[in-house]
C-alpha distance (Angstrom), angle and dihedral (degrees) to the residues before:
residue distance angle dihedral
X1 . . .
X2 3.84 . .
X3 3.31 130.3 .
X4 3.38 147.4 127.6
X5 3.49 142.0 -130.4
X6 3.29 141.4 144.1
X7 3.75 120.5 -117.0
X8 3.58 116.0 -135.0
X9 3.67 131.7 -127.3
X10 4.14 90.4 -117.0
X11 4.03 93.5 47.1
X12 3.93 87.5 49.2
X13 3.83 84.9 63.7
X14 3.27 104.2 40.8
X15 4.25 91.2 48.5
X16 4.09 81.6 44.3
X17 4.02 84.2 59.1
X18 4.09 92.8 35.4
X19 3.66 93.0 53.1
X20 3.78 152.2 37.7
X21 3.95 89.3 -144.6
X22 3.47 128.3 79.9
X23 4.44 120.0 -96.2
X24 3.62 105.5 -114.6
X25 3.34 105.0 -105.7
X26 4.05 96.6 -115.8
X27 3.58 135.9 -80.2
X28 3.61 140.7 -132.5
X29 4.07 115.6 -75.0
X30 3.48 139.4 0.9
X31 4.23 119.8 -152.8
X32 3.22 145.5 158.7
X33 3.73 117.0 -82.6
X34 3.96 82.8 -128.0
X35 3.58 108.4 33.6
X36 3.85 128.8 108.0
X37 3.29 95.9 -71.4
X38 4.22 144.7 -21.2
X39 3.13 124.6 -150.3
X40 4.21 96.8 -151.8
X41 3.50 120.0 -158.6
X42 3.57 136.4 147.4
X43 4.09 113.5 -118.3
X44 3.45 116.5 -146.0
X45 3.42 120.1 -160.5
X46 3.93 146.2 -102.1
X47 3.93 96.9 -130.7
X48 3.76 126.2 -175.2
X49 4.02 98.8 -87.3
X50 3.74 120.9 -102.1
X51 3.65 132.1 -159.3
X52 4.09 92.1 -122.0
X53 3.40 109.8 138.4
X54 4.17 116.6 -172.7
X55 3.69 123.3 -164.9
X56 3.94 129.0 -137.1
X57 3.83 101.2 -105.5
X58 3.95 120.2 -133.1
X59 3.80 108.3 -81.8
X60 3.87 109.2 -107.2
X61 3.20 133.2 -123.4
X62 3.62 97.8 -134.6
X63 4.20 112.5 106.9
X64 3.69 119.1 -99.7
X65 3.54 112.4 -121.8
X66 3.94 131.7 -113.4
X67 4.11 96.9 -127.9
X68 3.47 116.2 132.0
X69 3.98 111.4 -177.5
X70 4.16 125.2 -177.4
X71 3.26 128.6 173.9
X72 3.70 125.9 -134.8
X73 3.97 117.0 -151.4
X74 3.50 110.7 -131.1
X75 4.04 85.4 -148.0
X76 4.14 92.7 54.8
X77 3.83 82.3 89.8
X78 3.56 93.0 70.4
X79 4.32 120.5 53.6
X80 3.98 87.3 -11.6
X81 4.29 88.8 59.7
X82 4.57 80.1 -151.1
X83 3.65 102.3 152.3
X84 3.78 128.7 168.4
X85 3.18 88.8 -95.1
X86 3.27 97.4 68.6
X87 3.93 91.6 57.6
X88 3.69 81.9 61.6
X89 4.43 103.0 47.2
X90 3.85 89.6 39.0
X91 3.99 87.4 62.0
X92 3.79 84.1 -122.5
X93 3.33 100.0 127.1
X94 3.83 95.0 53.5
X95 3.90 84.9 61.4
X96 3.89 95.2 49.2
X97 3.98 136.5 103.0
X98 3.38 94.1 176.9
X99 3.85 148.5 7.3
X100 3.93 115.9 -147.9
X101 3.68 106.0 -156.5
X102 3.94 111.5 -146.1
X103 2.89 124.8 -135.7
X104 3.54 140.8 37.9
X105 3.99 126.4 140.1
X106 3.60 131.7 -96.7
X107 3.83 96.7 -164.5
X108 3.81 122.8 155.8
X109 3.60 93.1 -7.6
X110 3.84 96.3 -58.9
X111 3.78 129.3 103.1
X112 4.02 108.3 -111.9
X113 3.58 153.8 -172.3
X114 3.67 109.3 -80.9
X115 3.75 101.1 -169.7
X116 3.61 120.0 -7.7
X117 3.62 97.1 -169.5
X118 4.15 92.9 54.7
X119 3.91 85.6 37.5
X120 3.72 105.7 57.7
X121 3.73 115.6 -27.6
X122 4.07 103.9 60.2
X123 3.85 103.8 113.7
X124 3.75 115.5 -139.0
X125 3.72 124.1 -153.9
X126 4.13 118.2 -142.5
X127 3.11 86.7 -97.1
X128 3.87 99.1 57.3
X129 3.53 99.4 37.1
X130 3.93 127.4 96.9
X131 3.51 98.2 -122.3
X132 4.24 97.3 33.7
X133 3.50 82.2 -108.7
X134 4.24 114.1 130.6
X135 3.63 114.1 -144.3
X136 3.52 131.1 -119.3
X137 3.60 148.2 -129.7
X138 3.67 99.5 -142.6
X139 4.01 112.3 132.2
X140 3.69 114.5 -71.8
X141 3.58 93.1 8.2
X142 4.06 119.4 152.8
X143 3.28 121.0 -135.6
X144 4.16 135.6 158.7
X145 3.58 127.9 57.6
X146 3.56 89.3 -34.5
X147 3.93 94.2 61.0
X148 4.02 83.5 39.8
X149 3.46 88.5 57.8
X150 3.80 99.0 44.8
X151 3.60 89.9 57.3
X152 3.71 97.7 48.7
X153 4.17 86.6 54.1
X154 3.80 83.0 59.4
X155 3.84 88.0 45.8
X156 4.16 81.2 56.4
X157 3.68 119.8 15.1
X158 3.95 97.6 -167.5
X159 4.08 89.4 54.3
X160 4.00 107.1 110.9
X161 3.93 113.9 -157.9
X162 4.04 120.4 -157.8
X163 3.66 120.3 -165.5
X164 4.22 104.2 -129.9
X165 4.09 115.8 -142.7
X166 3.71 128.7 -156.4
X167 4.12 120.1 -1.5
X168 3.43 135.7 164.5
X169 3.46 99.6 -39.3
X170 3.91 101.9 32.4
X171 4.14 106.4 41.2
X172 4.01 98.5 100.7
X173 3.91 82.8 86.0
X174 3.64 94.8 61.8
X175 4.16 89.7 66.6
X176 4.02 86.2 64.0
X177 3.86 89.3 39.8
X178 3.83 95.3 54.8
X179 4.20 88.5 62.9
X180 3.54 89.5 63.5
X181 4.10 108.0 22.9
X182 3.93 88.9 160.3
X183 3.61 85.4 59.2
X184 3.33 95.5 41.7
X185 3.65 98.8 59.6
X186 3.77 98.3 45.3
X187 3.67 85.7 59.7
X188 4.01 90.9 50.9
X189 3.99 81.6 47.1
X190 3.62 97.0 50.7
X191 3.88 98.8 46.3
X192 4.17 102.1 44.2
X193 3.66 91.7 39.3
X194 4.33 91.4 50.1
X195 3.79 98.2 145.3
X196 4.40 81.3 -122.3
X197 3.90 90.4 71.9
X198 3.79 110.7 -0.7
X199 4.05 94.6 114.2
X200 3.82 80.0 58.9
X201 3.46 103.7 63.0
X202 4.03 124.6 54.4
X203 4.11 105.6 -170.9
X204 3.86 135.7 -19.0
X205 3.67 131.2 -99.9
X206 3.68 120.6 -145.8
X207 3.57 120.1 -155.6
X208 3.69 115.2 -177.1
X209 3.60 122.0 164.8
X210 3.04 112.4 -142.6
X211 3.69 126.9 -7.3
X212 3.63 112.2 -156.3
X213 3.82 88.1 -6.6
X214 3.64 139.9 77.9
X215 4.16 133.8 -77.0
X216 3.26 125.3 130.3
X217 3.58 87.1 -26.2
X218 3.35 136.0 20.7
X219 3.83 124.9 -95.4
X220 3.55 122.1 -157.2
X221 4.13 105.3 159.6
X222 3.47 91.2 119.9
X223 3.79 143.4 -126.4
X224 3.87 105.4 -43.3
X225 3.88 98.5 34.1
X226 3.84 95.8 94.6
X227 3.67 82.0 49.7
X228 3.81 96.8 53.7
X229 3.86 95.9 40.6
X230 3.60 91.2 53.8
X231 3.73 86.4 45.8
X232 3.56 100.8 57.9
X233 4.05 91.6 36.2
X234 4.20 85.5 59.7
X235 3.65 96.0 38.7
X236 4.35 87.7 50.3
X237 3.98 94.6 41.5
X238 3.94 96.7 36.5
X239 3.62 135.7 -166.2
X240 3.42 98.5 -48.2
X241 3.91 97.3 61.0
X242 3.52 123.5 60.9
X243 3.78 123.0 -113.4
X244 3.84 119.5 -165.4
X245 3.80 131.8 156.8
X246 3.84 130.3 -161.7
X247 3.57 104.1 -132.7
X248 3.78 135.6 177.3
X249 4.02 138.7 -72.0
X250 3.67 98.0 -150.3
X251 3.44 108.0 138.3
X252 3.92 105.3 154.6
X253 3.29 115.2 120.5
X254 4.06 109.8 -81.1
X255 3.73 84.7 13.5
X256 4.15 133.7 144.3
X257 4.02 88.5 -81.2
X258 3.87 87.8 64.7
X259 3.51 93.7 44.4
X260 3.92 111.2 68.3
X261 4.45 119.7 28.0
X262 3.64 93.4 -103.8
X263 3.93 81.3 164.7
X264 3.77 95.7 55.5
X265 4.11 83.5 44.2
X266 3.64 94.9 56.5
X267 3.74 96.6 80.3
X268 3.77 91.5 67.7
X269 3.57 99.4 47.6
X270 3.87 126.0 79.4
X271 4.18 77.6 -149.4
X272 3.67 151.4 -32.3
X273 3.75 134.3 -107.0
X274 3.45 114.5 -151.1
X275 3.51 110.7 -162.0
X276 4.41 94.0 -134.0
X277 3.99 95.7 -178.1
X278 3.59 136.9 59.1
X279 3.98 90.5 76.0
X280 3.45 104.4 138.0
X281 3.80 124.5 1.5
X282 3.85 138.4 159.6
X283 4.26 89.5 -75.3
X284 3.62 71.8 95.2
X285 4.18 90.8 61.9
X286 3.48 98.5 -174.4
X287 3.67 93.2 45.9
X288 3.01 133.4 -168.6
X289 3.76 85.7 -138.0
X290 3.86 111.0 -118.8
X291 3.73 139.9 156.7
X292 3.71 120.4 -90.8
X293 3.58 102.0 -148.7
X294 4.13 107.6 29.7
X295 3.83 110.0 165.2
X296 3.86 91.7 -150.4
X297 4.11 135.7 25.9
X298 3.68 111.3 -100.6
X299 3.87 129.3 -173.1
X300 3.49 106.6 -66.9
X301 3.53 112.4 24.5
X302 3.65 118.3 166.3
X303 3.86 89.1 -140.5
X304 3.90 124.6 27.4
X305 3.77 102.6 -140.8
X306 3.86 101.3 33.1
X307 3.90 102.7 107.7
X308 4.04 134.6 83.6
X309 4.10 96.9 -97.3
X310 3.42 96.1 48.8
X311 3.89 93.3 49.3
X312 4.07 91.6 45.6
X313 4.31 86.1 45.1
X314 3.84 89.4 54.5
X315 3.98 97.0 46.7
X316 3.75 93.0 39.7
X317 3.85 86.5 49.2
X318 3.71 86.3 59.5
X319 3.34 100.8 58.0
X320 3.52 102.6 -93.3
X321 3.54 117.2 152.3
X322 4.04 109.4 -118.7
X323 3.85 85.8 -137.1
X324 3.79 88.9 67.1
X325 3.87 97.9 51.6
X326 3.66 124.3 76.1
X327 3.52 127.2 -154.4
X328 4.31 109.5 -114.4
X329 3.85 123.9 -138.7
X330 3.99 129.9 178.1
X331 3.31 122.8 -133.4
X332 4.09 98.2 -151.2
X333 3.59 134.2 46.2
X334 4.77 119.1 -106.2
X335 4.12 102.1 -149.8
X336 4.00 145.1 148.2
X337 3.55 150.7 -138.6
X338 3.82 138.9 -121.8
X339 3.79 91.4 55.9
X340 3.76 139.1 155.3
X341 3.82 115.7 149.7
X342 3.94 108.7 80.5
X343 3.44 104.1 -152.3
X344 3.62 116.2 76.9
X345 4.42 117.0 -96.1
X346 3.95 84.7 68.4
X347 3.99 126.1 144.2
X348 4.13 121.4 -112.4
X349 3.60 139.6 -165.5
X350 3.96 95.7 -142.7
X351 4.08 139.3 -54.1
X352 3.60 125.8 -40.3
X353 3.08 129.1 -109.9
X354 3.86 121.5 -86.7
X355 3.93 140.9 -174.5
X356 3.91 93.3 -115.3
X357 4.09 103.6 -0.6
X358 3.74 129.0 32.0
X359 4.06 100.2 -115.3
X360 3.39 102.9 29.6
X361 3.56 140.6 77.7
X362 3.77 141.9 175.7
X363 4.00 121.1 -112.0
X364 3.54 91.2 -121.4
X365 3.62 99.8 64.6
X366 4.65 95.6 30.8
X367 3.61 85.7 62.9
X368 3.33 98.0 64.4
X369 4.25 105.5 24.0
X370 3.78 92.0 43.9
X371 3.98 116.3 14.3
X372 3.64 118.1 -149.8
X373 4.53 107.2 -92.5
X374 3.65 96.5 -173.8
X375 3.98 146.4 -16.6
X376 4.02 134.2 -123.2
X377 3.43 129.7 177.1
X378 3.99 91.7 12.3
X379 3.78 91.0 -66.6
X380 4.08 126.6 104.4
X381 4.11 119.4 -116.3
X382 3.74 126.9 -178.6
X383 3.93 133.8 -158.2
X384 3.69 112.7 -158.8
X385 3.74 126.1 163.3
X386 3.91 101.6 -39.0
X387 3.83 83.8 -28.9
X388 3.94 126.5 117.0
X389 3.63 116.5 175.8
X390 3.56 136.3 167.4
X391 3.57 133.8 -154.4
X392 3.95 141.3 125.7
X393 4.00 135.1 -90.2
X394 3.56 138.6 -155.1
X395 4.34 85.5 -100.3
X396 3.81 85.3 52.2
X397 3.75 97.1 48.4
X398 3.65 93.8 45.1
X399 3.77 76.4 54.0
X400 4.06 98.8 56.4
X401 4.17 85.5 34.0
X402 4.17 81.7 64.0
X403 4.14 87.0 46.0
X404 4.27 82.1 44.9
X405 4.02 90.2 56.7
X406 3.63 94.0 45.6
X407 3.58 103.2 45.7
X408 4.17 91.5 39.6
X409 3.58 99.8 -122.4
X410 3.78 127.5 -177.1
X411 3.80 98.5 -115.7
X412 3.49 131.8 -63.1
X413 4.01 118.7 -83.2
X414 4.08 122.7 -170.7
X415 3.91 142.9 -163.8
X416 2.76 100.7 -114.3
X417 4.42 159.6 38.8
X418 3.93 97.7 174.5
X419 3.91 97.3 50.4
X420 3.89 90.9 61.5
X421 3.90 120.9 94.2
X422 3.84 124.5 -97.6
X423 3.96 85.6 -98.6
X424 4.20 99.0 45.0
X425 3.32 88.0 -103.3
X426 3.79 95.7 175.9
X427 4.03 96.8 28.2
X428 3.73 89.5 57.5
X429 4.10 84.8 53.8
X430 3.69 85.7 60.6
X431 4.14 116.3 102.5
C-alpha cells in the first residue's frame, strides 16, 4: 500500500523496454519486509504531462456506504511501538468495519508468511495485550498480531479482519503468480484459512502494484491477468469470504487504470481500494511542491489525472459500480525542504525530514511540528521554516466524506492505523 523505494536508473530502462507506459518516477523508501520498521506507501509517479482533462461526474443518487477499512502494518510493532491494542484505547476500533492486515508475501507465485514473529509468535505481557490477558507458551498456542487481533474481534463482534498480500515492497511475486492463478489462490486459501488462525481472518486482500505496469518491478502479464487472478482467488475463497484488492489511482492519460481490466475484475471483488494519495511527493527533489492526496485538479498540477475525482471518474466510467469503490485517505503528511513560496507549485532542494523516511511523516506528529497554513484541492498543506508538507485533517476529511456522499462510495478506507493520534483523531473524522 505504501512504500517506498527508489527506482533505479537500470530498472527505469528495463520497465521503459517492458512497457508502453511511463516508470513511475520513484517513491519514498525502500526496506526490508522484516526490518525495524517500513514505512509502506505506494509512489506514484512524475509522468511526462498530458493534456487529459477529466470532469467531476454528476453525484449519484445511489447511498454511500458505511465501510470504514484501516490497515494495520504488521511492522508498526517494531520502531512505531502500534500494537492492537492501540486500535482498541484510541477508540479506533469502535469506528472500524474492517482491519486490512499488511503484509503478507507474494513470493514465487504463492501467498506467504510475511513475518512470523509479528504474525503469531510475538509474546504479549498483560499489560500489552488487548484483553489484559498475557499469552502463553502452551502447545499450539497463538500468539502475535494474529492472537492480538483475535481478541480485539471479541472486543467487537461485527469487526471483519482481511489478511492484505503483496504491497509496495512485495508485488514482484504476483508476475510468477499470474501463470498459474489457480495455483495461486489455493495457496492464498491454504495459508489464511491455517486451522492456527483461520477464525481470525474473514477474506483476503490483494494488493498488487501494478499489474501489467511498473512498481518496484516491472509487470508485464498483460491485460486480463488481474482479471484472472482475481478470478481464481474468488472462485477458491467463495462467497462466504471476502475478496478485496487495493488497486491504483492512475488516471493520466495512458496511465495504470488503463493498463489492467479493473472492470472485468470487479465482479470478484466485494470492493476496490484505490490507493488516492501518494501523487506527488519529494521523489521529485526539487519539487515543485504539491499535495499528495488532492481530491480534485486545481490550476497547476504537476500531473493532470493525479487526484481522488479524477481516479473515482475513470473507474465509474468503466462500469464500476460506486458501491464497490471506497474513497482513500492517508494518515501522514509527503513534504520537502529548501522552500520559500507558501502556496503549493514551489521549488525544493530535497525531502524533508521524517521520523522513519525522509519525506514523509505521520499526522500525529505534522499537526503539531508544522500546522496546516492553507488547503488546495480539498487537502491541507503547511509551510514552516524551509518546510512544505502536505497532508489531510479532520476539516479536510469531513471535506472528501461530503465528496463520499455525493459520489455514493462504498466507505472510506485509509493507510494507515499508526499515523493517527492517541485519540483517533482522523478515524473519528470519518462518516
Amino acid at each position: 500500500m505504501l512504500r517506498p523505494g527508489r527506482l533505479s536508473a537500470a530498472l527505469a530502462a528495463i520497465c521503459t523496454a517492458a512497457l508502453t507506459a511511463t516508470l513511475l518516477a520513484g517513491s519514498a523508501a525502500a526496506g526490508e519486509p522484516r526490518s525495524a520498521d517500513i514505512p509502506q506507501a505506494t509512489s506514484k509517479a512524475a509522468k511526462t504531462p498530458t493534456t487529459k482533462t477529466t470532469t467531476t461526474k454528476a453525484a449519484t443518487t445511489e447511498a454511500a456506504g458505511d465501510k470504514v477499512v484501516g490497515y494495520f502494518t504488521e511492522w508498526g510493532i517494531y520502531q512505531r511501538n502500534y500494537h492492537v491494542k492501540n486500535v482498541e484505547t484510541s477508540g479506533s476500533a469502535a469506528k472500524l468495519t474492517h482491519i486490512n492486515y499488511a503484509f503478507g508475501n507474494v513470493t514465487g507465485g504463492k501467498c506467504a508468511i510475511g513475518d512470523s514473529y509479528a504474525d503469531y509468535d510475538k509474546a504479549y505481557d498483560a499489560a500489552s495485550s488487548v484483553d489484559g490477558q498475557a499469552d502463553t507458551w502452551d502447545a499450539g498456542a497463538l500468539r502475535g498480531n494474529f492472537n492480538q487481533l483475535r481478541k480485539l474481534k471479541k472486543l467487537h463482534p461485527g469487526l471483519k479482519v482481511l489478511w492484505s498480500f503483496g504491497g509496495w515492497t512485495w508485488s514482484s511475486g504476483f508476475t510468477e503468480a499470474a501463470k498459474n492463478p489457480a495455483a495461486f489462490a489455493q495457496s492464498c486459501y491454504d495459508l489464511v484459512e491455517d486451522p492456527r488462525w483461520a477464525d481470525v481472518f474473514d477474506g483476503i486482500d490483494i494488493d498488487w502494484e501494478y499489474p501489467n505496469a511498473c512498481g518496484l518491478t516491472c509487470d508485464t502479464s498483460g491485460k486480463d491477468a488481474f482479471k484472472n487472478l482475481m478470478s481464481a482467488v474468488r472462485a477458491k475463497f467463495g462467497s462466504s469470504n471476502l475478496v478485496t484488492a487495493a488497486i491504483t489511482a492512475d488516471a493520466s492519460s495512458g496511465g495504470k487504470i488503463e493498463a489492467a481490466d479493473y472492470a472485468g475484475a470487479a465482479s470478484y471483488v466485494d470492493w476496490y481500494n484505490p490507493m488516492t494519495y501518494d501523487f506527488f511527493g519529494a521523489w521529485a527533489a526539487q519539487g515543485p511542491t504539491a499535495p499528495h492526496s488532492p481530491l480534485t485538479s486545481y490550476n497547476g498540477i504537476p500531473q493532470e489525472g493525479f487526484n481522488t475525482d479524477a481516479a473515482i471518474s475513470e473507474l465509474k466510467g468503466l462500469g464500476i459500480p460506486a458501491s464497490k469503490l471506497l474513497l482513500g485517505i492517508g494518515f501522514y503528511g509527503r513534504g520537502w525542504t529548501g522552500v520559500s513560496q507558501d502556496a503549493p507549485g514551489g521549488t525544493a532542494t530535497g525531502a524533508a525530514p521524517g521520523t522513519y523516511e525522509a519525506g514523509i511523516e505521520d499526522y500525529k506528529v505534522l499537526k503539531g511540528s508544522c500546522p496546516a497554513t492553507g488547503t488546495v484541492a480539498g487537502t491541507a498543506y503547511a509551510h514552516c521554516g524551509s518546510q512544505w508538507w502536505s497532508y489531510d485533517t479532520p476539516a479536510t476529511i469531513a471535506g472528501k466524506m461530503n465528496y463520499k456522499q455525493q459520489q455514493g462510495l462504498g466507505g472510506t478506507f485509509f493507510w494507515e492505523l499508526s499515523g493517527d493520534t492517541a485519540n483517533g483523531e482522523l478515524i473519528k473524522s470519518i462518516s
